[in-house]
N, C-alpha and C positions, 0 to 999 in steps of 0.2 A: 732683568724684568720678570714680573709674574702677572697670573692672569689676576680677572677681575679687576681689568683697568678702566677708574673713570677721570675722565681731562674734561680741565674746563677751559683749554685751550681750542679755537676754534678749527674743528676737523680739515686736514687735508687727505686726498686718496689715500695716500701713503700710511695714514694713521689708522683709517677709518676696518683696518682687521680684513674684511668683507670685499674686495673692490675689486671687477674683472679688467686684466689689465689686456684687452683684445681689440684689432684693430683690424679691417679689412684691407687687404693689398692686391688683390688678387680681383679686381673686376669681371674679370672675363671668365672667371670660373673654370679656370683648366690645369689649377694645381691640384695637390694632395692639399688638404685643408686641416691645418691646426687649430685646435681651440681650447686656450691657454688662462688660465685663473690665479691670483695670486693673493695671497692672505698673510697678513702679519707688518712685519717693518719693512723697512726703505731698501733695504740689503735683495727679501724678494722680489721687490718691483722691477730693481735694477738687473737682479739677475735672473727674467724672466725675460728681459730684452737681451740678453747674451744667449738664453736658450732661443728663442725666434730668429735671430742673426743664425746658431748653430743649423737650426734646421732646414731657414731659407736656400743653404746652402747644398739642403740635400734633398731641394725641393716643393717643400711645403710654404705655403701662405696664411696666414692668420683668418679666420674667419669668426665674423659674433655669432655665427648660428651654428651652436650645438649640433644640431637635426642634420647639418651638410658634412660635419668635421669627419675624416680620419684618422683620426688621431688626438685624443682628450688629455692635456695633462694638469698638473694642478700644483704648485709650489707652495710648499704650508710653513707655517711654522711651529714650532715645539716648545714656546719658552712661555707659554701659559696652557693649560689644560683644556676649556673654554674653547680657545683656537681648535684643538684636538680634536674634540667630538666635533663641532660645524665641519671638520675639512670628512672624520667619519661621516657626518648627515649627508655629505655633498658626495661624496663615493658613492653611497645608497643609490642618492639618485639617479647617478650614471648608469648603474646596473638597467636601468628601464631604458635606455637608449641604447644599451647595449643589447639589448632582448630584442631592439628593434630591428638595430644592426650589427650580427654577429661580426660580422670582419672589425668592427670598430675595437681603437686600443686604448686601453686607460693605463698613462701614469702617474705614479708621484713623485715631486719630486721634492728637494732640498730639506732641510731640519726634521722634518716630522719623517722621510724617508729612512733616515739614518737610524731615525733613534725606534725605529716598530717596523723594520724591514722582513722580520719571519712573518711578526701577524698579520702585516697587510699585502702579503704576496703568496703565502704556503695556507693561514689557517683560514685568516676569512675571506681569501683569495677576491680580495674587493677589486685586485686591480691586476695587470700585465707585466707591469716596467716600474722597478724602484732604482730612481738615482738620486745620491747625494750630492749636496753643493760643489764636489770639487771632480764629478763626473760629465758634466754634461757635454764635456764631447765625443762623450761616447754615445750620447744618447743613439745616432745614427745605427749604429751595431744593437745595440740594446733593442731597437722596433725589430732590426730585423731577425733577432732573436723568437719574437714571439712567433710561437706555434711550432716552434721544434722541439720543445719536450726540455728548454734549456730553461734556466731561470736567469731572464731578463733582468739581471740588478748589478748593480758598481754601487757600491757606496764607500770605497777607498777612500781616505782623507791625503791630503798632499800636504807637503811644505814646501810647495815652489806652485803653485796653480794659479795664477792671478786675474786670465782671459785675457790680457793686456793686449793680446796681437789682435782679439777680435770688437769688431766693430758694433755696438749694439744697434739692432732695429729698435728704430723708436715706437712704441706702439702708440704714442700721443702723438700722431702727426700735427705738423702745423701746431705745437704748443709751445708755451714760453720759458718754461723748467724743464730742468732734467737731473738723473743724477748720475754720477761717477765716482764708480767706486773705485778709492786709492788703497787700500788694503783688503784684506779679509782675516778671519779666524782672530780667536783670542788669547792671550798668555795668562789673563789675571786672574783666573780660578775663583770667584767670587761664590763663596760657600751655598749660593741658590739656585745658581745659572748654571743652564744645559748647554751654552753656547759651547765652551772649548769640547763638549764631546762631539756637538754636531755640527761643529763648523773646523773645528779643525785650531793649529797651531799661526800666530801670528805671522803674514808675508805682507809686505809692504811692494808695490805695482811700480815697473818702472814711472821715473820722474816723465819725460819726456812723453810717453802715450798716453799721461793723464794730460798732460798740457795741449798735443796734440789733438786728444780729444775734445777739449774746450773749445780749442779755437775750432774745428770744425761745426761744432755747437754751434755757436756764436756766429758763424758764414749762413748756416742754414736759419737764422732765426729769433733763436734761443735767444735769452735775456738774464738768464739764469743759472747756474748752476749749483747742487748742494754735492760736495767730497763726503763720500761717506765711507764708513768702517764701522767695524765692534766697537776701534777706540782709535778716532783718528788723530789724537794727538800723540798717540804713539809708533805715526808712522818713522819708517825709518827706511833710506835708501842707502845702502852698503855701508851702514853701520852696525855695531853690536852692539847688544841690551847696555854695554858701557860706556858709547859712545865712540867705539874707536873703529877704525876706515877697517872692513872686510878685502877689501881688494883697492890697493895706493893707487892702481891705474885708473880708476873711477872716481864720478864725483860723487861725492855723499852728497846726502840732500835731508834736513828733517822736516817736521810737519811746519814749522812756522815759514820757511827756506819756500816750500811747495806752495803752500799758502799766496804767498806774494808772487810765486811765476803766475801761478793763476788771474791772479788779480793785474798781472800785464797782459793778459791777453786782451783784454780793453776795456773802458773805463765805463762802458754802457754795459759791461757780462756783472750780472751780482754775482757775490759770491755767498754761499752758506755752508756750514759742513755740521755734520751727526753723527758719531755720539762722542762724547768728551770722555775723558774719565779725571776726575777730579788730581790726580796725583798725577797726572802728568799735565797739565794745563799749567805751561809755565807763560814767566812774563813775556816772552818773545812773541810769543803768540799773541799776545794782548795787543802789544803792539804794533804787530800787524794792522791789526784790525782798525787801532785807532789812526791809525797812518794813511789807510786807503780807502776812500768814498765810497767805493763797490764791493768791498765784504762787507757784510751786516751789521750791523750791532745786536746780536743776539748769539746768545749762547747756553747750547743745553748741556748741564752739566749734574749730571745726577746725584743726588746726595743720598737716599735708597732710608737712610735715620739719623736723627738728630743726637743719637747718644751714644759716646764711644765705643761702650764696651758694645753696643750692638754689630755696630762695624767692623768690630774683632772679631765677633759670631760671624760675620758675614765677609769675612775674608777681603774687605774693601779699601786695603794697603795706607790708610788715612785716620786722622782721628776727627772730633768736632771742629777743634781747635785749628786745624789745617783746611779743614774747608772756608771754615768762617774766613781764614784769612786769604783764600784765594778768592772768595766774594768782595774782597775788602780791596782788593789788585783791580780785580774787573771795574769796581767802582773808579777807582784810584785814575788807571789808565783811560778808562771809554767810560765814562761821567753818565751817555746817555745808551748804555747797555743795557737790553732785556735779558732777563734769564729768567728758563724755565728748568724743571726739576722732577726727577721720578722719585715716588717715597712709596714704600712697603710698609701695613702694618700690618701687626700680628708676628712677626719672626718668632723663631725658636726662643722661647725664655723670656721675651717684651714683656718685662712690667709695667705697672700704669706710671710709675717713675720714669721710665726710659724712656714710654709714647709721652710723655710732657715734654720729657727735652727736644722730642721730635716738632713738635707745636711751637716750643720757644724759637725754636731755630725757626721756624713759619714766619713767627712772629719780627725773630732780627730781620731777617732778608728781605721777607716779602716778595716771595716768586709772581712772577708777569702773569707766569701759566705753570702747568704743574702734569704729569701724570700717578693717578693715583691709583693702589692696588693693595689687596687683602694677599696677606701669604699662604701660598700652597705648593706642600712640597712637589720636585719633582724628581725622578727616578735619577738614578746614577749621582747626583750629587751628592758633595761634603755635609750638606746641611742633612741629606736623609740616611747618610750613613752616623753623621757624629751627634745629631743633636734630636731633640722630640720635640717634633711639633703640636707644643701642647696649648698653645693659648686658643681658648673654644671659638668655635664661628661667630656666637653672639657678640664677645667681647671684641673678634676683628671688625665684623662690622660696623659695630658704635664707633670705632678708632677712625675708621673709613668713614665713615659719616662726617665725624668730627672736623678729619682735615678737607674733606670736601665743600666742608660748609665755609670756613676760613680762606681756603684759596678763593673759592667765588669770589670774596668781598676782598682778598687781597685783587682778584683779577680785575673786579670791577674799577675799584681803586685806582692802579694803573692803567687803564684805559682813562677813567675820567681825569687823569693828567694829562692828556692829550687832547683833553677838550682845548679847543681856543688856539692850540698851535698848527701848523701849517706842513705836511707830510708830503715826501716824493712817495710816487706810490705807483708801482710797478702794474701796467695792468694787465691781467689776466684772461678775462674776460667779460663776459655776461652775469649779473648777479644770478644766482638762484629763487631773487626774489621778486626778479621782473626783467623781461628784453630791455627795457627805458632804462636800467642802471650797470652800470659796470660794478666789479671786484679785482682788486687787488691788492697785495701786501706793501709794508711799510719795510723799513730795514729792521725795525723793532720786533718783525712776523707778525705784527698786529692786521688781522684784515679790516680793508676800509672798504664800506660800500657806498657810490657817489651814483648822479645823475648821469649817464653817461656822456652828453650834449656832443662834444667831436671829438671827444678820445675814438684812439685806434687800440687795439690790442697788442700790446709787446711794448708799446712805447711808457716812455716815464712821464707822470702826469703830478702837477701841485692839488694838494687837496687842503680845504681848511676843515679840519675836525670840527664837526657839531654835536655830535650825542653820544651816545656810545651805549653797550652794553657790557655784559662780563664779558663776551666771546666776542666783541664786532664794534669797530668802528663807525660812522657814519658822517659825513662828510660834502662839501663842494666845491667843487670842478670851479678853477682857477685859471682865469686865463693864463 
């Protein structure tokens, strides 16, 4: 992915860049107090509640008030620029809390730590403590580092780190999603992407403590769960890149395999997972999905352009040709599958010939929802070492523009095909648009917003679709 992302998919936290993930636990106010921020994808959210779990256990409690914490940290990400400077702007700020309260400690952590660990530790010494995604259990050593003259930082990469033994604190108490991550790090070196420098090499999470983890989910609550990774159809449990058993005394397990344990843990847990990658999105996996009432029907699968040779620039192991026809599968198998989709324009060398094939393909599919973005290089990649990014901002923009205007009217599109039909709809809460109405998703990820009249939260509710927008459903409560 790259910055200057605009979706017209209707925002969840997760999406939303910006969103503090902090939660009070601590009433009585007699811990060390943490206070913890998370910016960017699904992967920080979730492992912000692995660093809360690390440190509960060395002490600390989460607290939403700045002004009380001990301890400040902030989980960033690094695969749009954009991101970059806010999590910069938001370290500034700290500085004046810190002026407040000298003993106070600032870290960073995850993506953005790895990949700018001299500048933001030695030269513009913004912060205390830098750890990378596959340190945080060191974090505990790392505080107590500061003030002795050592430099506070791990940002080691592992190929075995998965957190599997550790149990995440939820910072959404009492909520109805969550997520769980089954792997981490990436292999597929896509000529844009900072991920495999600062996340590190693909490990797939024992089978069993993602499942164990569900079903604890699922006792405490939960109604939901999304499996997430870089690339979670290329999980793989004691298998090699060829398919064949690492160790005979074990059971292999692939993504499709893991997929269905999940979906037995019971028939009321949804299930979701993020992010696909197009070339390994095989039919087993389809099949899953159509076979079990409680995985979703949606599927994000990113296609980044519509034109071959650009996906050969962009090292994205697929051609047109091969996408189209795994869109042609999803149809084939799950008839009533959403799919949404991330498109970059501007790459290295995009002619207005190759953004057309981009548009045509808009035009075949017709994405549910979409994330869209202007390209800009970033440091250490194939794309900034092999190629010039030469097509001007003007012309990304208009590109940007162009398919943001088309998603709309494809978004709206499929929404107002769900006028008149009848949707389970998981619910979440309270609209944002009034206490009197509830919100929640559909298997489609369509949000619907209803009257609330005796829905409960968590439970499954019939809605009949009445209106809709590009972004939102709108609907009523069925006995």
């Amino acid at each position: 992915m790259q910055h200057d992302k605009t979706s017209n998919e209707p925002l969840t936290e997760d999406r939303q860049g910006e969103v503090l993930l902090q939660n009070t636990i601590d009433p009585n106010n007699t811990q060390k107090k943490l206070y913890l921020e998370s910016y960017g994808c699904q992967m920080n959210f979730s492992d912000s509640e692995v660093v809360a779990s690390i440190l509960a256990q060395d002490g600390y409690a989460t607290t939403r008030n700045i002004a009380e914490a001990d301890l400040v940290l902030i989980n960033t990400c690094s695969i749009r620029d954009n991101a970059e400077q806010r999590v910069r702007n938001r370290l500034t700020e700290f500085q004046h809390h810190k002026q407040q309260n000298p003993e106070l400690v600032v870290g960073i952590l995850g993506c953005m730590a790895e990949r700018l660990k001299k500048n933001l530790l030695e030269e513009e010494k913004l912060v205390d403590i830098v750890a990378g995604p596959d340190a945080y259990r060191d974090l505990p050593n790392l505080i107590s580092e500061v003030g002795t003259g050592q430099k506070a930082v791990n940002v080691l990469l592992s190929r075995e780190e998965t957190y599997a033994d550790i149990s995440p604190v939820r910072l959404d108490q009492g909520g109805i999603s969550a997520f769980v991550t089954i792997m981490r790090g990436c292999d597929n070196m896509c000529s844009f992407c900072v991920v495999p420098f600062t996340r590190g090499r693909e490990r797939s999470r024992d089978p069993k403590s993602i499942v164990a983890e569900c079903h604890d989910l699922f006792n405490k609550g939960y109604r939901e769960v999304t499996l997430l990774g870089q690339n979670v159809d290329s999980y793989r449990w004691n298998l090699s890149s060829k398919g064949e058993l690492k160790n005979p005394t074990e059971e292999a397990m692939n993504f499709a395999q893991l997929l269905q344990a999940v979906a037995n843990v019971s028939p009321l847990l949804r299930v979701r997972f993020s992010t696909s990658h197009p070339k390994d999105m095989t039919d087993d996996v389809l099949e899953v999905i159509a076979s079990n009432h409680n995985v979703c029907n949606y599927i994000h699968l990113p296609v980044q352009s519509g034109n071959t040779a650009v996906l050969f620039r962009m090292n994205r192991g697929y051609t047109r040709e091969w996408y189209l026809e795994r869109i042609e599968a999803i149809h084939r198998i799950i008839p009533d599958c959403a799919i949404s989709t991330d498109i970059i324009t501007g790459f290295c060398g995009e002619t207005d010939a190759e953004h057309r094939d981009t548009v045509s393909l808009m035009e075949k599919v017709q994405f549910d929802y979409a994330y869209m973005f202007k390209y800009s290089e970033r440091p250490k990649t194939l794309a900034e070492r092999k190629f010039e990014d030469d097509v001007p901002e003007e012309i990304k923009g208009k590109r940007l523009t162009e398919i943001i205007e088309l998603q709309t009217a494809h978004s709206l599109a499929a929404n107002e095909r769900q006028v008149g039909t009848i949707q389970e709809v998981l619910v979440e809460g309270p609209s944002k648009r009034s206490e009197l109405q509830f919100c929640g998703r559909n298997s489609r990820n369509s949000m619907v917003v209803f009257d609330r009249k005796q829905a409960e939260k968590g439970s499954y509710v019939q809605v009949k679709i009445t209106g809709c927008t590009s972004a939102t459903l709108f609907g009523e409560l069925i006995d």
